[in-house]
MIMI-926713 format. One record per residue: residue in three letters; x, y, z of N, C-alpha, C in turn. Coordinates in steps of 0.001 Angstrom, whole numbers, plus 524288, in hexadecimal, padded with zeros to 5 digits. Example, Ala and Ser with C-alpha at 12.3 -4.5 7.8 and 13.67 -1.06 7.14 Angstrom:
residues 2
Ala833867E9C681E788300C7EE6C81E78833907F31C81E78Ser832327F73681BA8835667FBDC81BE4832648001E81EBE
end
This chain:
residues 309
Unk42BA548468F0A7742E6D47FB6F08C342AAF47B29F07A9Unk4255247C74F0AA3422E147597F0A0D41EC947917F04ABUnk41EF447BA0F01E041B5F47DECEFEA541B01479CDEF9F1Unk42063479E3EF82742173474ABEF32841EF146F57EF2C8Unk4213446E58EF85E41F7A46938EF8674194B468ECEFA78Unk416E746BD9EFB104116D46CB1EFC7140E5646BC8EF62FUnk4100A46FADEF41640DBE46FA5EEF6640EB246B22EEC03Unk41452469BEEEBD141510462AEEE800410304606BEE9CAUnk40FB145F5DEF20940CF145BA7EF2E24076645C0BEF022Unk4048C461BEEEFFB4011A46273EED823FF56460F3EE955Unk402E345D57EE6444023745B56EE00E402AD45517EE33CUnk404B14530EEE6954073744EB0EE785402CE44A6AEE8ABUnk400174470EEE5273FC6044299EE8563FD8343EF7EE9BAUnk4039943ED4EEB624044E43CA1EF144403B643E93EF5CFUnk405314445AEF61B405D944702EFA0D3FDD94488FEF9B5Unk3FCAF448D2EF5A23F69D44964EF6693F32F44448EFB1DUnk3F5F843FD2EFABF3F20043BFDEFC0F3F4E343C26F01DDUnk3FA8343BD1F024E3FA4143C1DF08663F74C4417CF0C55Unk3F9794462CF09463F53944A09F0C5B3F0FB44864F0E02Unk3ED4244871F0A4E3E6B4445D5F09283E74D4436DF0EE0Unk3E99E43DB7F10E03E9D643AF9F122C3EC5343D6FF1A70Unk3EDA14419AF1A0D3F0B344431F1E143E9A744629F2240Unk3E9B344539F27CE3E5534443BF29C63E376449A8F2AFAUnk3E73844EB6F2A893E6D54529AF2BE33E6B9457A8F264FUnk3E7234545FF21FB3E60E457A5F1C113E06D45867F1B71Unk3DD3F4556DF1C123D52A457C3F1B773D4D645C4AF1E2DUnk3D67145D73F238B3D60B460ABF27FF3D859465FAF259FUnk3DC6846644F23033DEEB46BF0F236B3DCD246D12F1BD2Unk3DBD74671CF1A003D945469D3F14CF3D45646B17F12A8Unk3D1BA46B2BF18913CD8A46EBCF1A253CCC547373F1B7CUnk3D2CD4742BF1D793D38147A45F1D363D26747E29F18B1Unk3D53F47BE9F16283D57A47C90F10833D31C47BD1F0BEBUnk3CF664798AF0D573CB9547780F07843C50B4759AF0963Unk3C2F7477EDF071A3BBEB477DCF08FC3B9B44722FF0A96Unk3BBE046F68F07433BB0F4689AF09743B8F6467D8F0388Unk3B98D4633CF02753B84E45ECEEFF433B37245F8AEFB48Unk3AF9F46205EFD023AD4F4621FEF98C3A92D46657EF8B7Unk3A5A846790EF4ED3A1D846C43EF1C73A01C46E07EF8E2Unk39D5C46B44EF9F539A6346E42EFFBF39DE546F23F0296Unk3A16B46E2EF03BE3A5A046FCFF083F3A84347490F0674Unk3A87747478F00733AB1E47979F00583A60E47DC1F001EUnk3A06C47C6AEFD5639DDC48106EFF3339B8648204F03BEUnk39D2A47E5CF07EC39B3248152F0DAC3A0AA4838CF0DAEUnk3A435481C3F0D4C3A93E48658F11503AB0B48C6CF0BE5Unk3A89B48C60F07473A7044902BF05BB3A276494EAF0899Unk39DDC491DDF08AB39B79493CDF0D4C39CDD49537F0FC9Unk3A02F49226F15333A2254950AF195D3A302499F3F193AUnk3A88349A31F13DC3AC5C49DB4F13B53A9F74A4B1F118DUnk3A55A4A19CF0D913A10D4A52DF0AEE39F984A96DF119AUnk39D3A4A73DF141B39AD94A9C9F18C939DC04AC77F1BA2Unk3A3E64A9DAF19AA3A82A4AC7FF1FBE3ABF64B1A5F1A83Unk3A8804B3E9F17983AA824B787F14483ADD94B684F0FA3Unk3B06D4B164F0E313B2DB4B0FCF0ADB3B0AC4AF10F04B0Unk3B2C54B0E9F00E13B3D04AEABEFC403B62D4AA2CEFC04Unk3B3F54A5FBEF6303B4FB4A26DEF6553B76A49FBEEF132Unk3BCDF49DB8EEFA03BC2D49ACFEEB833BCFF49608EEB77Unk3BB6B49197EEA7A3BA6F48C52EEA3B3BCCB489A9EE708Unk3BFA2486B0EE8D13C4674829DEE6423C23547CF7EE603Unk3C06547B51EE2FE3BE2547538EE1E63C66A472D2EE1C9Unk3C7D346E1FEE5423CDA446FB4EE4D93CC5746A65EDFA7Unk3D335469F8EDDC83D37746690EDA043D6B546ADAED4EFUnk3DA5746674ED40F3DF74469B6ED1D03E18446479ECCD7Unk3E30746509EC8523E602462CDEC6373E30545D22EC4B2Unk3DDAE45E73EC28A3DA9045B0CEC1C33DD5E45708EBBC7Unk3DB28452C7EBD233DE4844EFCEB85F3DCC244D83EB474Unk3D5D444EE1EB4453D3C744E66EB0223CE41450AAEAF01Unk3CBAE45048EAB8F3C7C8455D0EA9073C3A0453C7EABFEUnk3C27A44F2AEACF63BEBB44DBBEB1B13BDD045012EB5FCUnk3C2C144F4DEB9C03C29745265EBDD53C3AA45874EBDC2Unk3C58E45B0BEB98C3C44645F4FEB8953BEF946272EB87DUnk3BC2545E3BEB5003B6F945F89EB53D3B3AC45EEFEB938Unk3B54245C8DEBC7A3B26B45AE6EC1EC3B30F45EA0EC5FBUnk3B7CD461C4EC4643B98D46510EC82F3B65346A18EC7A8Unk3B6D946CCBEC20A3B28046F94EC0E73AD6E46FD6EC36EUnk3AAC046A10EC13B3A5CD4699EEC24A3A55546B33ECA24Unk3A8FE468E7ECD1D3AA5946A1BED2443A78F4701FED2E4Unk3AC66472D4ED0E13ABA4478DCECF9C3A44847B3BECF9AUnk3A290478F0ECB4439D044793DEC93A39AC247972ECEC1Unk39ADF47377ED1D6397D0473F7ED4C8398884780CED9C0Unk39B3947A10ED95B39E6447C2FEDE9C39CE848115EDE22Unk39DA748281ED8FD398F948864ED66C39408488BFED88AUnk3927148392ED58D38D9C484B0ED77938B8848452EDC3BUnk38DFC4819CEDE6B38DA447F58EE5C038D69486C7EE788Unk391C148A9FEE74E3930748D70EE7F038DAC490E1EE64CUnk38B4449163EDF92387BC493C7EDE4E3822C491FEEE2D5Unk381DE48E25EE36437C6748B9FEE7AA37C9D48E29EEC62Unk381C348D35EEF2D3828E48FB2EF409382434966EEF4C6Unk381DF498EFEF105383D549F0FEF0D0388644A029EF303Unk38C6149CBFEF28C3912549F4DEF43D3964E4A094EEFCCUnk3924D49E31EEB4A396214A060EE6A1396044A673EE4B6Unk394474A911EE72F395504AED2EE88E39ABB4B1E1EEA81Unk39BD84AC3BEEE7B3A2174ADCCEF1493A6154A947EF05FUnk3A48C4A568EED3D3A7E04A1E2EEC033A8E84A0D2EE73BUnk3AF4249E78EE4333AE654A0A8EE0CC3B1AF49A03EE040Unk3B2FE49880ED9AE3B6F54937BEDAC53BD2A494F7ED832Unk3C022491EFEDA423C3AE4918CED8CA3C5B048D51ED520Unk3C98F48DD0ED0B33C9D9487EAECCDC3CE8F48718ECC6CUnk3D1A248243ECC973D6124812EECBA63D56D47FB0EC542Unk3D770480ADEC2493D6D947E2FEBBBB3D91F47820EBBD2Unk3DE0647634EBE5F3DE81472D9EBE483DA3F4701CEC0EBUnk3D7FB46FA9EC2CB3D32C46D27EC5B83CDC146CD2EC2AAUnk3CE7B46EE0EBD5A3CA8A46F16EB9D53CD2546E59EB42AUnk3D2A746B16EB5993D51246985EAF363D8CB46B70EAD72Unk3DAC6470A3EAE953DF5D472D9EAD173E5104701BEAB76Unk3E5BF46C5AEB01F3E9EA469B3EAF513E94C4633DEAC94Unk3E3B0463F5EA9AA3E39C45D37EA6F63E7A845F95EA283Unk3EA1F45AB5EA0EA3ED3F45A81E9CEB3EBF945AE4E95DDUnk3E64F45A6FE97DA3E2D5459DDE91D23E05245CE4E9332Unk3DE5746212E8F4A3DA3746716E8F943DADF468DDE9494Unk3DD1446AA8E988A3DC7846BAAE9D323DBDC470E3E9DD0Unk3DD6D474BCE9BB03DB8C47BF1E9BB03D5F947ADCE9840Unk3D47A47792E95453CF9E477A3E93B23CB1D476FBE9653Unk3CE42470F6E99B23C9C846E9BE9DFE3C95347236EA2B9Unk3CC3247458EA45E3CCA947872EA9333C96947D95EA6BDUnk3CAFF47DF8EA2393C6BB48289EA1333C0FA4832DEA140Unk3BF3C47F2AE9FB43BB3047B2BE9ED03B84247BE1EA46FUnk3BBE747A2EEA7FC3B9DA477A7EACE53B7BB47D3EEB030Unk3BD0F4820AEAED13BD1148612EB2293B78F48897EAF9BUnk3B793486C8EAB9F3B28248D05EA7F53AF9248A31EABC9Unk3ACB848463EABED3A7B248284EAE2D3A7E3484E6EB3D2Unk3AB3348437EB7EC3ABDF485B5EBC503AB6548DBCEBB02Unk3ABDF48FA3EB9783AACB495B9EB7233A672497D2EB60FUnk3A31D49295EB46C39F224933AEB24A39BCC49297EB8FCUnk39C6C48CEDEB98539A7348CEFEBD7839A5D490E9EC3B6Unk39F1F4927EEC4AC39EAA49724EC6EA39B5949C13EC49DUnk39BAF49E00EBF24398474A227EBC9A393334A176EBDF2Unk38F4249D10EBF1B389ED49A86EC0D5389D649C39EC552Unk38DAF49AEBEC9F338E2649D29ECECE38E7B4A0FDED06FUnk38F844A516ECDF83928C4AA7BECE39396FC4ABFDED23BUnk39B014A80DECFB339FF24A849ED2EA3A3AE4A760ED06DUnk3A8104A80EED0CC3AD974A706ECED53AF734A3A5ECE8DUnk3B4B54A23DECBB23B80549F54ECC793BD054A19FECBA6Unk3C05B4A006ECD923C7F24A006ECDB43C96149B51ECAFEUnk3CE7949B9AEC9AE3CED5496F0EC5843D6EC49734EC995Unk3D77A493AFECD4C3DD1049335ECFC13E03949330ECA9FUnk3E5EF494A2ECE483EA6749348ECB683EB6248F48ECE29Unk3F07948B9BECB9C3F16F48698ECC723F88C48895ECB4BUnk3FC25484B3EC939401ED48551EC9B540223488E7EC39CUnk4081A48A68EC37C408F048E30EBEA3406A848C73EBA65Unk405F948813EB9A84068B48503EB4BF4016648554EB379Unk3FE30487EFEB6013F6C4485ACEB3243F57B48D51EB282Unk3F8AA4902AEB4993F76C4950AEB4E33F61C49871EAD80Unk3F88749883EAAD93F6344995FEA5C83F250496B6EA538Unk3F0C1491B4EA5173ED5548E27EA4123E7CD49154EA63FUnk3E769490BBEAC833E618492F4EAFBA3E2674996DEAE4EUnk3E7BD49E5EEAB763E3914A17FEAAF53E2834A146EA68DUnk3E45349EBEEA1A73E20949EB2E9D223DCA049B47E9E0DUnk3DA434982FEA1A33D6C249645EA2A93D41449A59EA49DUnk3D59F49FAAEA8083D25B4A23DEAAA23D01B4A5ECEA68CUnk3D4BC4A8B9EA2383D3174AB5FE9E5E3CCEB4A974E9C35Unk3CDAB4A34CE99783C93F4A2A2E980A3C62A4A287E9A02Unk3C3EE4A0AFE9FE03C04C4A2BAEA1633BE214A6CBEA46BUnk3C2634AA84EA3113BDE24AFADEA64F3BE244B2ABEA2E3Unk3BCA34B12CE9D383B9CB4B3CCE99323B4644B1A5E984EUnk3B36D4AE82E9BC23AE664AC94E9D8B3ADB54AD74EA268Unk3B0FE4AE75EA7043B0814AE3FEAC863B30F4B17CEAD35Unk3B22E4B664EAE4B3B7374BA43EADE63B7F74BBAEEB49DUnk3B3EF4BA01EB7133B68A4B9A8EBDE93B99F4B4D9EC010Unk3B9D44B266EBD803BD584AE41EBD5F3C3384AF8AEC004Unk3C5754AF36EC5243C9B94AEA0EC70C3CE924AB0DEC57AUnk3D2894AE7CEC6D83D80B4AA51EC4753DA534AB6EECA9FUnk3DF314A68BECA7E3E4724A75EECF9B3E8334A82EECD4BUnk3EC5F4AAE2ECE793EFDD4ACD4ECCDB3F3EA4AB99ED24CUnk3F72F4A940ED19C3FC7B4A844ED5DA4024E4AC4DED4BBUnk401784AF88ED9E8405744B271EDA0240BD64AFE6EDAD3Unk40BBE4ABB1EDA5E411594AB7BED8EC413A84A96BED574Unk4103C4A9D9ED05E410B64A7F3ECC08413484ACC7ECAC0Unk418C14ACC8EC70A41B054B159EC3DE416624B435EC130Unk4143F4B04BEBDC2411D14B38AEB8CB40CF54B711EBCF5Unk4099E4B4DFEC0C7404424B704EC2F8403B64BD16EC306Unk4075E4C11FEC34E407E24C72EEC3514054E4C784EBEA8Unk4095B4C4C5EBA60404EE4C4CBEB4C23FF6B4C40CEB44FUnk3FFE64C141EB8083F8564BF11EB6933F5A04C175EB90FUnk3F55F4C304EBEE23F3B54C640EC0CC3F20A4CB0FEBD11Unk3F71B4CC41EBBA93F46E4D0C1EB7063F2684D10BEB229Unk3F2104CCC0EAFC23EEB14CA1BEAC8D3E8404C9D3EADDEUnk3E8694C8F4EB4D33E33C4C643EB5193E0654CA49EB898Unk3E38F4CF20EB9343E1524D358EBE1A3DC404D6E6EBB58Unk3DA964D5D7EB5783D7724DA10EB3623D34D4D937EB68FUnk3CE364DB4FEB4D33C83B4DB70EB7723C6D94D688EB6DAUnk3C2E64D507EB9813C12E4CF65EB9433C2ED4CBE8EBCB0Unk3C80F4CA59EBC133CDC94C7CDEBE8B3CB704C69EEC3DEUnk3CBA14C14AEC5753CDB14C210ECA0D3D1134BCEDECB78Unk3D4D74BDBBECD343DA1C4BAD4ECF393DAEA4BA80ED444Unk3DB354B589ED5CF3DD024B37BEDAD73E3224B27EEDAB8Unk3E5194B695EDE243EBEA4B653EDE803ED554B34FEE235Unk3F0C74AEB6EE1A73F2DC4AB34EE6263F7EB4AA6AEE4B5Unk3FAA94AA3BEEB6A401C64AA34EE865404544A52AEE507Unk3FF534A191EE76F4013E49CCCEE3B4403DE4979FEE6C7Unk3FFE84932EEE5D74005948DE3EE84440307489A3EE4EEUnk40375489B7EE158406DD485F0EDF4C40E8A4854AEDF1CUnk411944800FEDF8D416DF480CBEDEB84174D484E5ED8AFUnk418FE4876AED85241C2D489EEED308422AA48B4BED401Unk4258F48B05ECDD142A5048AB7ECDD142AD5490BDECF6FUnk430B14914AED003430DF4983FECF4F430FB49A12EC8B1Unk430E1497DDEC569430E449913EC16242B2349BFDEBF70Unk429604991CEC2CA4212A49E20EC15441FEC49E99EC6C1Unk421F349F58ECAFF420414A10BED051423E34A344ED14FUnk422B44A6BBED55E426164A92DED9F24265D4A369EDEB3Unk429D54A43BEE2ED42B794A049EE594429AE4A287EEB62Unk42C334A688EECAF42DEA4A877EF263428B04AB82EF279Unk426B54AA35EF8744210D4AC72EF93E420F84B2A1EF804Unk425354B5B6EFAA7426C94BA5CEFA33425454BC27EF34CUnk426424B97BEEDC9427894BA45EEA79420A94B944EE8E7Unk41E7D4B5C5EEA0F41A034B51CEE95D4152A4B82EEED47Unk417094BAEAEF14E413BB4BE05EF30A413644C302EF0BBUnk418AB4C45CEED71419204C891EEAE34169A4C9CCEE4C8Unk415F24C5CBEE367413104C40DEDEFA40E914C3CEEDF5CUnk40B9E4C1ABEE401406A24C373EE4E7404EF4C925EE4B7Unk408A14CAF5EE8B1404214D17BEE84C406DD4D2B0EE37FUnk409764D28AEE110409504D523EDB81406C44D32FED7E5Unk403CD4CFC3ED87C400F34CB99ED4B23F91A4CD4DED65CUnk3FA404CF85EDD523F6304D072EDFD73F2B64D7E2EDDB9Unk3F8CE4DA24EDCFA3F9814DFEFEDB7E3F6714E19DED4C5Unk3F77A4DD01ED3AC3F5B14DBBCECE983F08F4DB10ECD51Unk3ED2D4D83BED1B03E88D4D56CED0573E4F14D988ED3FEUnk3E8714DC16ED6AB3E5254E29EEDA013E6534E63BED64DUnk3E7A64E6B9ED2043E7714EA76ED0063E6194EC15ECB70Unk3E2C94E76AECA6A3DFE54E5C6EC6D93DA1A4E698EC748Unk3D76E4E50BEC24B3D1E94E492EC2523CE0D4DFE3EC4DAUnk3D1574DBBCEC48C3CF5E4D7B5EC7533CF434D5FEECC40Unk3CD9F4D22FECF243CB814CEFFED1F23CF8C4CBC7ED4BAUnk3D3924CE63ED9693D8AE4CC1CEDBBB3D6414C8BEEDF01Unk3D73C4C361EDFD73D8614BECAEE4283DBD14BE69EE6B0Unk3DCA34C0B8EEC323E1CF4BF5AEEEC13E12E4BC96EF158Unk3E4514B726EEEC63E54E4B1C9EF2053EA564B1BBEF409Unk3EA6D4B20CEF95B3EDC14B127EFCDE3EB574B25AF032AUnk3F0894AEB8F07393EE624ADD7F0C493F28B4B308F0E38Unk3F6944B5C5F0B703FB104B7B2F0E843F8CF4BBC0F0F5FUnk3F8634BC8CF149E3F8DD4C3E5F17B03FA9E4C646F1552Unk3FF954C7B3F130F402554CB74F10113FF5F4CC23F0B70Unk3FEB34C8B4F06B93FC504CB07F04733F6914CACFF02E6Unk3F38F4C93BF075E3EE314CB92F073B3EDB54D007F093BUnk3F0764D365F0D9B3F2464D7B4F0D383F3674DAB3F0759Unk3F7414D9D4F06063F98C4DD57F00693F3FC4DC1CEFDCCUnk3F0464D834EFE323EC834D8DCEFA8D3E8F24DD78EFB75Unk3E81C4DC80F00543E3FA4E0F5F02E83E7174E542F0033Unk3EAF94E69FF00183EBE54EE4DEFFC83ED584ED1BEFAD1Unk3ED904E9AFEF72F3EED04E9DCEF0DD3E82C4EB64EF0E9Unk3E4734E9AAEF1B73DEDA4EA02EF0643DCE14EFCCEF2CDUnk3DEA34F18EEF6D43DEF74F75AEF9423E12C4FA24EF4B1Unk3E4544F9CDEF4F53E6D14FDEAEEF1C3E6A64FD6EEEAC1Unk3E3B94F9F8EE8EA3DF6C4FA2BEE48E3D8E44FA4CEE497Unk3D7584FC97EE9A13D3B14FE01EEABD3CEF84FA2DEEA5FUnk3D0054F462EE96B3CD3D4F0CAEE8963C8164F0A2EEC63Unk3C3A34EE9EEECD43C11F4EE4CEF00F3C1294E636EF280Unk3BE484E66EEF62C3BF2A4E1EFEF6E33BD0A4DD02EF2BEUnk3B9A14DF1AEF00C3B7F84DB64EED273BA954DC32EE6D8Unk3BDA24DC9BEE7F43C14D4DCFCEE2113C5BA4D907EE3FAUnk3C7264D736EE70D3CB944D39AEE7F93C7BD4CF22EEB6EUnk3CC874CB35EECDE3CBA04C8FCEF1393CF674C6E4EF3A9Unk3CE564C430EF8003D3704C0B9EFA7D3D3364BBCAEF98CUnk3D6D24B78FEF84F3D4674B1E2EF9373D8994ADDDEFD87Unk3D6214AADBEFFC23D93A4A690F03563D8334A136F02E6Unk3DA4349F25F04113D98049955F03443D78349659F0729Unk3D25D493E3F08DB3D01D4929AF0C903D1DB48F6EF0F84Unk3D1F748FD4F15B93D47348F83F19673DAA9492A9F1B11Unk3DAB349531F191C3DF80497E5F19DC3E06F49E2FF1AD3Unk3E0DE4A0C9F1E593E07A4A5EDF20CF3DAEA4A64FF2136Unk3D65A4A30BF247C3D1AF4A46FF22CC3D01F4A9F8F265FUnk3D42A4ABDDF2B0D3D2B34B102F2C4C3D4D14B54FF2A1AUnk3D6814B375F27B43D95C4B9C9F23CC3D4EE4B82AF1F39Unk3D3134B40EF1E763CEEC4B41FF1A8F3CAAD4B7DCF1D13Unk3C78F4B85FF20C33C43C4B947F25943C6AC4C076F257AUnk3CA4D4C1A3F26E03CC784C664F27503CBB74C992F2114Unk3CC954C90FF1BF83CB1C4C9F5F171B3C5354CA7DF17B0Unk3C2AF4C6DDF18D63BDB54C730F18753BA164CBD5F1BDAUnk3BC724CBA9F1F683BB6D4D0B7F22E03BC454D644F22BEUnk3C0F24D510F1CBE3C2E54DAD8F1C263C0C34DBA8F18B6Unk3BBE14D893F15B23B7004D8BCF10FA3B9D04D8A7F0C15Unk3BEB04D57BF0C0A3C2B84D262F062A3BF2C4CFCAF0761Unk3BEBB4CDFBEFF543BCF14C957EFF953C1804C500EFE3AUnk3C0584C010F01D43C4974BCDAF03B63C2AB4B827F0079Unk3C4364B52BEFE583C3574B073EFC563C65E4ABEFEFD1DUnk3C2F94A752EFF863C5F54A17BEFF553C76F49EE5EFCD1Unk3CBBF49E37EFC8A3CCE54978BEF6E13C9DE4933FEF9C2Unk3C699490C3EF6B43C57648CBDEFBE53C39A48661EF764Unk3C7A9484D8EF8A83C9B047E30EF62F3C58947BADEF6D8Unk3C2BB47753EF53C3C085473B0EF7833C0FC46DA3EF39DUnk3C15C46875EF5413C018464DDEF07F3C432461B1EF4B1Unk3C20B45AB8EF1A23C75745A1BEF1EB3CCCC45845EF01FUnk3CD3645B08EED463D35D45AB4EEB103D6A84605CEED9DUnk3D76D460CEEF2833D9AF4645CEF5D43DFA24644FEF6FEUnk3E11A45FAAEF5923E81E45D37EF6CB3EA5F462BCEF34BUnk3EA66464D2EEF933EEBB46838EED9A3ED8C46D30EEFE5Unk3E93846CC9EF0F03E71547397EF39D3E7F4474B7EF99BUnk3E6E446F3AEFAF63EA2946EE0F00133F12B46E91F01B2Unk3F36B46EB4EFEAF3F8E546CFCEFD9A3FB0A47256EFCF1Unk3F89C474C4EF8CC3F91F47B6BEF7FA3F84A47E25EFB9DUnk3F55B47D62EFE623F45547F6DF037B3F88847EF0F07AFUnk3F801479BAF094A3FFE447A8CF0D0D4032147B3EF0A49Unk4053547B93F063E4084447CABF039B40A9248444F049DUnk40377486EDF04574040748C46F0373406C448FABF085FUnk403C948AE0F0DB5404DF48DD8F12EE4073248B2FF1838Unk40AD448C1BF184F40DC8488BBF1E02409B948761F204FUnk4078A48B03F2366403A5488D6F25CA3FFA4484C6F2560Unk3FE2C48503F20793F9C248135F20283FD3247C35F2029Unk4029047B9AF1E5D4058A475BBF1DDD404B4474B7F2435Unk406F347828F27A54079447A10F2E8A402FC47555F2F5BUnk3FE954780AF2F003F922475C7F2F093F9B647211F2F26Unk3F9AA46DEEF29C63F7D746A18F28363FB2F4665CF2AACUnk400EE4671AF2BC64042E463D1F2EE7404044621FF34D5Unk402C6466FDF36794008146722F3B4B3FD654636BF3E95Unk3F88C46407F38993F491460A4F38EE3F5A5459F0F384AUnk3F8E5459ADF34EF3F92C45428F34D13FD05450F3F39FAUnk401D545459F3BBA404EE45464F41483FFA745225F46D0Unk3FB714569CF44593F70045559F49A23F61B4508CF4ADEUnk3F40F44E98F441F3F0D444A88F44A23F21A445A4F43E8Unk3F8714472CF42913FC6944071F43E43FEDD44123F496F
end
């Protein structure tokens, strides 16, 4: 029930500035996000590098307003490559890109400027010898989105896409995007959507996953299974058993701070496990998505503020 209004607040910069302002929000959005800035996120890359995990790196920042800060965001990117190329840990770390965060949604040229922004950040990972993922965002940027990916992984052809299982159309795309090369990060999906292009009831959207999951195992490409649920990181394990996959043909992914011993348990069973791991700061919508996704973490954060008034 509090999912809706989690997510409005997530757009809301009213509800942005009182959070900010709440004495117990820095504390738990540390849980969740590497901290503030380039070195903070490559020591707790580090960390995570040493304690067995994979890494992809979220510079945050969403729904940029103009080609300036688009470009700034990029350039962000650049350095974070290369920070990554200096350190040798761009071996196991890879980045992640929101398009709106590089122009997508300016109102003038914006699939141009985002394209623009993503090739340089593509490029700049190609120097590093590491990847990038390019997020999904709400229904509405998703064509945009892979017709942006088309064009560049005819230059970048390891180039990752997300795909949200409770989007109607995603079964389609999945099978669109399962050939060789491919690799897709499957998540059930963080944004409000109508029922008119989503499924609603978790039940309906867990079911859509492994058939969306069945798809991308049975394929030539490169499956991402993003999710925290027991159930179906299970069904993943024996979808990848009965397609005889080895471990390094798939992977798992989680979102940092969250199940970090079932992260720990994967890693031990020699999956390779990979972190989402946020850092910057424009964190208010990524943090918002976050209680939004899990009772608990709202549990948390209320808790916390009860303590400390």
């Amino acid at each position: 029930m509090l999912r809706t209004p989690l997510l409005a607040a997530a757009r809301s910069p009213r509800t942005r500035a009182l959070v900010e302002q709440l004495p117990p929000t820095r504390a738990l959005v540390q849980r969740f996000v590497a901290g503030d800035t380039l070195d903070q996120a490559v020591a707790v890359t580090d960390e995570l590098v040493g304690a067995g995990r994979r890494i992809s790196l979220d510079h945050l920042g969403e729904d940029t307003s103009d080609a300036d800060q688009a470009a700034a965001t990029a350039t962000a990117y650049e350095r974070l490559l290369a920070a990554l190329r200096e350190t040798g840990l761009a071996e196991r770390a890879e980045v992640s890109v929101k398009l709106s965060a590089v122009g997508q949604s300016l109102a003038r040229d914006g699939e141009r400027i985002a394209l623009d922004n993503a090739r340089r950040i593509c490029e700049a990972a190609a120097v590093a010898g590491t990847t990038v993922t390019l997020d999904m965002e709400d229904h509405t940027t998703t064509d945009s989105t892979l017709g942006i990916a088309r064009e560049l992984r005819a230059d970048f052809p390891w180039l990752g896409v997300v795909l949200q299982a409770y989007l109607h159309r995603t079964e389609a795309d999945c099978a669109d995007l399962a050939g060789a090369g491919s690799r897709v990060r499957l998540c059930k999906g963080a944004y409000q959507e109508p029922a008119s292009v989503a499924h609603q009831a978790k039940a309906e959207v867990d079911r859509a996953y492994v058939r969306c999951l069945k798809t991308l195992m049975q394929g030539e490409g490169y499956p991402m299974v993003a999710s925290h649920d027991p159930r179906l990181i299970r069904i993943a394990g024996q979808l990848a058993q009965w397609q005889e996959r080895k471990a390094d043909t798939f992977e798992y992914q989680m979102l940092y701070g969250i199940r970090p011993e079932e992260q720990q348990r994967l890693v031990d069973t020699g999956a390779t496990m990979r972190i989402y791991l946020p850092y910057g700061g424009e964190w208010y919508g990524y943090f918002m998505r976050r209680l939004a996704e899990r009772p608990a973490n709202l549990a948390f954060f209320l808790r916390a503020l009860a303590t400390r008034n």
